[in-house]
Each structure stands twice: as C-alpha cells, then as structure tokens.
C-alpha positions in Angstrom: -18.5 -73.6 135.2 -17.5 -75.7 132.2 -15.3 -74.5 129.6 -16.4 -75.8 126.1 -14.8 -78.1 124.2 -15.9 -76.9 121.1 -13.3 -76.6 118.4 -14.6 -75.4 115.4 -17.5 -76.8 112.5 -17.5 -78.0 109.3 -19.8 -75.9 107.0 -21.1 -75.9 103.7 -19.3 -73.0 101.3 -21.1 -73.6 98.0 -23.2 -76.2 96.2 -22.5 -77.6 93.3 -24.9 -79.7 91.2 -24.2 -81.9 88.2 -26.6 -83.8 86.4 -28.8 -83.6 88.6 -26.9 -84.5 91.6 -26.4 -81.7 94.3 -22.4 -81.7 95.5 -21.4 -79.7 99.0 -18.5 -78.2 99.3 -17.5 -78.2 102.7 -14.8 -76.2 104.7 -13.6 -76.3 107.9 -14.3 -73.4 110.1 -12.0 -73.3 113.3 -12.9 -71.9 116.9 -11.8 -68.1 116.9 -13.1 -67.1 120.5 -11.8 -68.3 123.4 -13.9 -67.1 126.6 -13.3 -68.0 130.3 -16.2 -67.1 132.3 -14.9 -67.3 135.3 -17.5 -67.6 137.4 -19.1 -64.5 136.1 -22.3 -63.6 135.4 -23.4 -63.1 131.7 -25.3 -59.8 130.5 -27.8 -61.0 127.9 -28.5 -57.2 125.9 -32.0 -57.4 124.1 -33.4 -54.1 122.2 -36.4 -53.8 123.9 -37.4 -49.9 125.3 -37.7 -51.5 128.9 -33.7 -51.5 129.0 -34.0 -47.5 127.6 -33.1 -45.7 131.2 -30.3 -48.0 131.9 -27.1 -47.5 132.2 -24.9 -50.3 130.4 -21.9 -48.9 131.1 -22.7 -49.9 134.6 -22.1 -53.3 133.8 -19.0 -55.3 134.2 -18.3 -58.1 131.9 -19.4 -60.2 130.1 -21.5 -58.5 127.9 -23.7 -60.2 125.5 -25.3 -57.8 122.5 -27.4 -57.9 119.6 -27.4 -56.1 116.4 -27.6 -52.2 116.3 -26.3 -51.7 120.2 -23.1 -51.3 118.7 -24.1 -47.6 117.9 -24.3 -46.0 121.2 -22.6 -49.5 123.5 -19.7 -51.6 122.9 -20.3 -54.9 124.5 -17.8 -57.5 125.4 -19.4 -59.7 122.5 -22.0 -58.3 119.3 -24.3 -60.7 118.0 -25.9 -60.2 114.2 -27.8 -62.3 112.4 -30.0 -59.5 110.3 -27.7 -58.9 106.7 -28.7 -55.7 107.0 -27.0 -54.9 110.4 -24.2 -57.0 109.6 -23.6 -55.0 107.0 -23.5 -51.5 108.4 -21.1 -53.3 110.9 -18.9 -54.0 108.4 -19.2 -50.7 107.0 -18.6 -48.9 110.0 -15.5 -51.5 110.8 -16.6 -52.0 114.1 -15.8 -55.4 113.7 -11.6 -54.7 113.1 -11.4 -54.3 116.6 -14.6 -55.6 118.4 -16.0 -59.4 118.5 -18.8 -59.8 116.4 -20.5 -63.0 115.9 -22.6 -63.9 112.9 -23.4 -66.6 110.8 -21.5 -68.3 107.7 -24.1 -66.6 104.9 -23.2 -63.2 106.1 -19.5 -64.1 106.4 -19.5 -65.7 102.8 -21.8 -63.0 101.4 -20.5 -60.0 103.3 -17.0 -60.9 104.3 -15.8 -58.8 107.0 -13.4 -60.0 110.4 -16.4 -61.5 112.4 -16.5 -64.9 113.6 -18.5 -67.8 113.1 -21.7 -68.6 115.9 -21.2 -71.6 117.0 -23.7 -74.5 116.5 -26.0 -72.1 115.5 -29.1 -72.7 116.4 -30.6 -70.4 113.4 -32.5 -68.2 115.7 -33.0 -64.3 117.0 -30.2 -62.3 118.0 -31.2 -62.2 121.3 -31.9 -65.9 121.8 -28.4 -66.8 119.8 -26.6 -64.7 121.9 -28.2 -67.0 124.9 -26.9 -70.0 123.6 -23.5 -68.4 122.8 -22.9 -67.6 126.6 -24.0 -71.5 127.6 -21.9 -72.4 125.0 -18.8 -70.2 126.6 -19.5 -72.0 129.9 -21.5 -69.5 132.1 -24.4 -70.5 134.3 -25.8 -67.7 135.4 -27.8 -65.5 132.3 -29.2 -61.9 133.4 -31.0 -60.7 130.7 -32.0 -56.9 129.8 -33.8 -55.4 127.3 -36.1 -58.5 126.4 -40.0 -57.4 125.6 -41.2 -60.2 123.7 -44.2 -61.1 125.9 -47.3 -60.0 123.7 -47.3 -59.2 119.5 -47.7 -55.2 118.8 -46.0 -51.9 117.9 -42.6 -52.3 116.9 -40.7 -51.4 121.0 -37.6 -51.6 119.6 -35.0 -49.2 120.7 -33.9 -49.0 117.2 -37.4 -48.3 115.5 -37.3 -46.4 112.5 -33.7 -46.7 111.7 -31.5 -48.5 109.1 -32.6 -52.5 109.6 -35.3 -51.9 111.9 -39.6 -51.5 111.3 -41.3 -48.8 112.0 -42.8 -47.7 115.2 -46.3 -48.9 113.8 -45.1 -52.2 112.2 -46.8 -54.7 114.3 -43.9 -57.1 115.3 -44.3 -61.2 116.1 -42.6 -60.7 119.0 -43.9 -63.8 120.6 -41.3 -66.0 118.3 -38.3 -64.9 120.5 -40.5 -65.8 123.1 -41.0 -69.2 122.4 -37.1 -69.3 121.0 -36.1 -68.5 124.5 -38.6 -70.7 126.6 -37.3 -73.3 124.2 -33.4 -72.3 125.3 -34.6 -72.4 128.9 -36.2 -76.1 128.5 -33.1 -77.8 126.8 -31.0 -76.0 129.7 -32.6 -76.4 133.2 -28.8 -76.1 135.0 -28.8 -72.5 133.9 -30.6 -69.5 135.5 -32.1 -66.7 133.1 -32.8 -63.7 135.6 -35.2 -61.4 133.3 -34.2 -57.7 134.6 -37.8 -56.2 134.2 -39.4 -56.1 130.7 -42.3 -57.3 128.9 -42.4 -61.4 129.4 -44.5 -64.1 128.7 -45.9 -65.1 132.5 -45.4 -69.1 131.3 -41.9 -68.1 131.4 -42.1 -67.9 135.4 -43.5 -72.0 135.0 -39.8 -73.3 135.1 -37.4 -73.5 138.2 -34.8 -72.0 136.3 -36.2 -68.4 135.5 -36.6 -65.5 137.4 -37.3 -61.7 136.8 -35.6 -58.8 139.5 -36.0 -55.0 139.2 -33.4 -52.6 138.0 -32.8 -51.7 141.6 -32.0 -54.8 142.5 -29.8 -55.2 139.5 -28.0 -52.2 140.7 -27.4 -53.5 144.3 -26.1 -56.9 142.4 -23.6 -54.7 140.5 -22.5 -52.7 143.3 -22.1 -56.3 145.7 -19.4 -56.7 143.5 -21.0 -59.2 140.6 -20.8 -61.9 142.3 -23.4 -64.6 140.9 -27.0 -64.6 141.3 -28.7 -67.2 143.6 
C-alpha cells in the first residue's frame, strides 16, 4: 500500500482572450479527500445488468460508484462525470453529506459540495473511478457491474431514465473497454478481479486481471475481506 502524495492541482477557471491572445486564469484546487486504504480491497461499482441480483449492501468498504447508483446504494465514494447526473445529484443534495467526485466543468458550471477528481484522466465513470482508487493507494480492484465486452442494446441498469439511453439505443460500449485495458497496462502492480459480467476475453491477456463468480465473491466477503491473491 502507498498513500498518495497528491496535494491538490492547479486548473484553468476561465479564459480570457485579448487581441487575439488567449489568457488562463488559473486557480488552485486543493486535495479535499483523504483515504487510507488500509490494506483493503476496493469495490469498483459499474452499471452493467450483470451486477442486478447482487447485494451491495454486502460489501464492506471501500466502495467505488458511478453516476445514478446513488438512487437505490450509497457507496463509500460517487463518481460523475455525465452533467446530467451530476446535476440531479446536486438537486437531490446527496452530495451535502456523501463524497461525490466530479470534474472542474461540472463544479464551475453546476456548483454544488463535490470534490475535484484528481488527475483526471478525462474518461468513463467507471474507468475514473479505477484510477481514483490507485490514486487513494489500494492494490487490489474487484470490479462489479462492468459489461463493456461487445457494442449493443443499452444493459444499463439505469436504461430509460433521467441521463441514461434507451433500452434500444445501441451503446459503444467497447470504449470503456479499451479505457480500462488501458488502466490495466499503465498499472501492472494492481490486480482488477472482474466479478462476472460481459468482458472483452483480451482482457484475460495480462498477468494482472482476473474474473471470479459471485459465489466466490461471497465466500471472499464472508473470509472476512481480506485481499485477493
């Protein structure tokens, strides 16, 4: 386990351009989380329908979601990047007394008491919330919910509700595919265990990924959550 060192980021708040020239404003944005993993595991929470039977209240911290799970689950730590979701967040004021994560546009745009991704790498909400457990120190990634192994019908647990496309949109989701196995390159010290789902099998080509069953996930739970091998 490593505990970042991150300590906040300098961003740009507006642009300003004068004859011609373009002028940034920046501002410094200050670290607002502070997470010790303590040798826990991370929950990675996808939308996908191959999460739909499970329990999530079965799982102990930390809790990584994305997006619209705040409806009906309260992870440890909400990740929006979609302005539409954020905004019903904001509207709801989840965010008063939950951590939600999202990015400066939505922040500046929106407002709201959320706080700023860090080094965002301007990705998915599933894949961003990836990078924000690595970045809080933890080593060990289960992931649920995550059916982005083919393009097709919307399987979104959310279909056909405020934010989301319909049940027949036909979604791309092969780019959080390739968002993840990109996340999975760049960090070959981390293990992604994929609980079930719909996955690309070139996933399964690097040392550090592996898929388990929800029954298995279960016994890992009930062993006490102690970390993968």
């Amino acid at each position: 386990m490593t505990l970042s060192t991150y300590e906040g980021e300098e961003i740009i708040a507006s642009i300003v351009i004068k004859q011609g020239k373009k002028y940034f404003n920046k501002v410094w944005m200050p670290r607002t989380v502070f997470n010790d993993p303590q040798n826990k595991d991370a929950y990675i929470l996808g939308n996908g329908e191959s999460r739909k039977t499970f329990d999530l209240y079965s799982l102990p911290q930390d809790t990584y979601g994305c997006n619209a799970l705040y409806r009906n689950y309260t992870p440890d730590f909400l990740v929006s990047v979609d302005r539409k979701i954020y905004k019903e967040i904001i509207d709801s004021e989840y965010e008063q007394n939950n951590i939600v994560y999202t990015n400066h546009n939505n922040l500046t745009k929106i407002g709201g008491n959320a706080h700023l991704i860090p080094a965002n790498p301007h990705q998915g909400a599933g894949p961003t919330a990836m990078q924000i457990a690595i970045h809080d120190g933890h080593t060990n990634l289960i992931c649920i919910g995550f059916d982005c192994g083919r393009d097709g019908p919307n399987n979104n647990v959310y279909k056909d509700t405020n934010g989301y496309n319909t049940a027949e949109t036909v979604v791309h989701q092969t780019v959080w595919a390739s968002q993840i196995h990109g996340i999975m390159k760049a960090n070959p010290k981390i293990t992604f265990t994929f609980v079930e789902g719909d996955l690309p099998s070139y996933f399964f080509d690097l040392d550090n990924c592996k898929a388990i069953s929800y029954t298995e996930l279960s016994t890992h739970i009930n062993n006490g959550n102690e970390q993968t091998t």
